[in-house]
N, C-alpha and C positions, 0 to 999 in steps of 0.2 A: 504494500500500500504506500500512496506516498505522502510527506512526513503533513501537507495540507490535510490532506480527507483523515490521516491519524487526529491532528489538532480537532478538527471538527468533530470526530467521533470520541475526542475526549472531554473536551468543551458538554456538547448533548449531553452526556451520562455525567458528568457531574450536574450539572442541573437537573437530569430527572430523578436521579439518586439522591441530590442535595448532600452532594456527598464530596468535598472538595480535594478529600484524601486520594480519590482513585483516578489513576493514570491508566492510559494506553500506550506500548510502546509499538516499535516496529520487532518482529522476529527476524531473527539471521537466517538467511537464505530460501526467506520464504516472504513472497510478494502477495500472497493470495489474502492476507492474513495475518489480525494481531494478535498481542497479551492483551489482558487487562488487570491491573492490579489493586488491591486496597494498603495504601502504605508499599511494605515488601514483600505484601502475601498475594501470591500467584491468584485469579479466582478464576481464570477463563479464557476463551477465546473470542474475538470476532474475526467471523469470515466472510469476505466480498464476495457476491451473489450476481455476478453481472453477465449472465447467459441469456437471460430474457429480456426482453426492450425495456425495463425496468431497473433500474440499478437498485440492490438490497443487501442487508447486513445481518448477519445473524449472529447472535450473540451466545457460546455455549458455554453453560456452565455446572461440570459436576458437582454432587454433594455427596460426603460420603459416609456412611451408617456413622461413625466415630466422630465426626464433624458436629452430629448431632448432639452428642453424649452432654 
């Protein structure tokens, strides 16, 4: 992704998470697709979705049975 559409998609989710803590970075050796962090905690992916006339992001994110505890 490049380091503009990163900005913007980090910008967006800090505002809809009101959550000023979490960054987007870029991944090494992969354009398709970012981190997402809160602080230094790993929590996700987004992945650019741009095969249909529509450009889209989707955001994934595991949780894991122990995360819950």
């Amino acid at each position: 992704m490049e380091p503009r559409e990163i900005a913007r998609l980090e910008a967006y989710l800090q505002k809809k998470f009101n959550l000023p803590s979490l960054s987007v970075k870029a991944r090494p050796k992969k354009d398709d697709s970012a981190e997402v962090f809160i602080g230094d905690e790993f929590i996700g992916l987004i992945f650019k979705d741009d095969e249909d006339e529509d450009l889209a992001y989707n955001f994934q994110m595991a949780i894991l049975d122990y995360d819950l505890v």
